[in-house]
C-alpha positions as CSV (number, residue, x, y, z in Angstrom):
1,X,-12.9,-2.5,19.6
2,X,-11.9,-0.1,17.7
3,X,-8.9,2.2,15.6
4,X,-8.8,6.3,15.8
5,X,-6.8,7.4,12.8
6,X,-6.3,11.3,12.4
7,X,-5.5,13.4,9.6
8,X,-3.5,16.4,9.2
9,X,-5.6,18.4,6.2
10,X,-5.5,21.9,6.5
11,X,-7.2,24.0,3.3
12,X,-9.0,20.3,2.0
13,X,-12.4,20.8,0.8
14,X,-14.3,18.0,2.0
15,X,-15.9,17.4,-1.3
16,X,-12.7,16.7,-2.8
17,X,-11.8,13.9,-0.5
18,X,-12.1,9.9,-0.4
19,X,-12.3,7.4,2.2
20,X,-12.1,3.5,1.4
21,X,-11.8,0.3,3.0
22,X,-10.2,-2.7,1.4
23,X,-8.3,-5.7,2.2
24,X,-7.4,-3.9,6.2
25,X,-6.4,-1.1,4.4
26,X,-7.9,2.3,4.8
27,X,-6.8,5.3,1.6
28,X,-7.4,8.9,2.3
29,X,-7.1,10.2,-1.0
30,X,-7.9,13.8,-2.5
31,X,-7.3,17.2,-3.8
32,X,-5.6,20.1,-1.9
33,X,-5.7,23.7,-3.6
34,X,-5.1,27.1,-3.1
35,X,-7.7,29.5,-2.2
36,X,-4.6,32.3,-1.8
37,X,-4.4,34.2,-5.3
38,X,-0.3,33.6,-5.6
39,X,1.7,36.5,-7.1
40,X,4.0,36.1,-10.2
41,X,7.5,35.5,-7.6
42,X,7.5,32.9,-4.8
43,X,10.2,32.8,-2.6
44,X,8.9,29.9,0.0
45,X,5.7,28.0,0.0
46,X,5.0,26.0,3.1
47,X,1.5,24.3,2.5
48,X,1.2,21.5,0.4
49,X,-1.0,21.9,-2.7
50,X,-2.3,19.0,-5.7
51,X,-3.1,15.4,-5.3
52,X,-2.9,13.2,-2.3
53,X,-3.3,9.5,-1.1
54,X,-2.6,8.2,2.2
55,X,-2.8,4.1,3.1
56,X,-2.5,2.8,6.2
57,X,-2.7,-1.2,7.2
58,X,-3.9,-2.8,10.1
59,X,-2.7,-5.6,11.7
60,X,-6.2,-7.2,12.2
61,X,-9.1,-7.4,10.5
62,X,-11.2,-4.6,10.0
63,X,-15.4,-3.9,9.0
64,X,-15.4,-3.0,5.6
65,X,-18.2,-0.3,6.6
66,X,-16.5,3.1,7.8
67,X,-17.3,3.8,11.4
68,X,-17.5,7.2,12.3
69,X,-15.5,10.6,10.8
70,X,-15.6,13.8,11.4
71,X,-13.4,17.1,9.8
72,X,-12.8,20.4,11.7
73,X,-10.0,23.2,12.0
74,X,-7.8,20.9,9.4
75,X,-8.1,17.7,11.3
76,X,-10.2,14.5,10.0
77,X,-10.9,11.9,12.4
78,X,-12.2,8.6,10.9
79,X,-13.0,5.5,13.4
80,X,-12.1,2.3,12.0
81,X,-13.7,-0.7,13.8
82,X,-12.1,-4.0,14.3
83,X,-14.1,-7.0,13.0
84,X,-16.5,-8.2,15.5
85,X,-16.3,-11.9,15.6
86,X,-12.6,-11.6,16.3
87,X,-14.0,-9.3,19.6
88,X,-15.5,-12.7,21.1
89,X,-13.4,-15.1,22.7
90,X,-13.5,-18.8,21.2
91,X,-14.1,-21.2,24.4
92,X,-14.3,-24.8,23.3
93,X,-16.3,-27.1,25.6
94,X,-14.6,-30.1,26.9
95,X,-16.3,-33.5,27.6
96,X,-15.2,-35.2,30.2
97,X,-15.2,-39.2,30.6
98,X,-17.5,-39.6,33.5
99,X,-15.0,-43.0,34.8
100,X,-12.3,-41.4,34.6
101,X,-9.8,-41.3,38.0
102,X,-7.7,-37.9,39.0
């Protein structure tokens, strides 16, 4: 009934990211930087830092409202429901001819 989609996002300030639904596609999109004061010389840097934007596309429809998310230790977990009249199966009711011989 539903998708789980995690995030790797260590560092992110949560006011600096974005979460949207369009056409069964959910963007991540945002702003990493550095809280570390960096000196002058950098001989290897292994977090990422700027501008982001993740898509991912689901195979089925999806609501267009965002289900529910949640960020901690660097992870964001947002749950993507699948569209709810798909959920229910579609029985069609037969009439049967009432002279009819098996």
């Amino acid at each position: 009934s539903s998708f789980t989609l995690f995030f790797d996002l260590p560092g992110i300030d949560v006011k600096k990211l974005g979460v949207q639904i369009k056409n069964n596609t959910v963007t991540v999109c945002g702003s990493i930087g550095s809280n570390i004061k960096e000196p002058s010389t950098i001989h290897q840097k292994e977090r990422m830092v700027g501008l982001f934007e993740r898509v991912i596309s689901f195979p089925q429809e999806i609501e267009k409202k965002i289900g529910d998310t949640h960020y901690e230790l660097g992870i964001l977990k947002i749950i993507v429901r699948k569209k709810k009249d798909l959920l229910k199966p579609r029985l069609k009711k037969l009439s049967l001819a009432r002279n009819s011989s098996i």
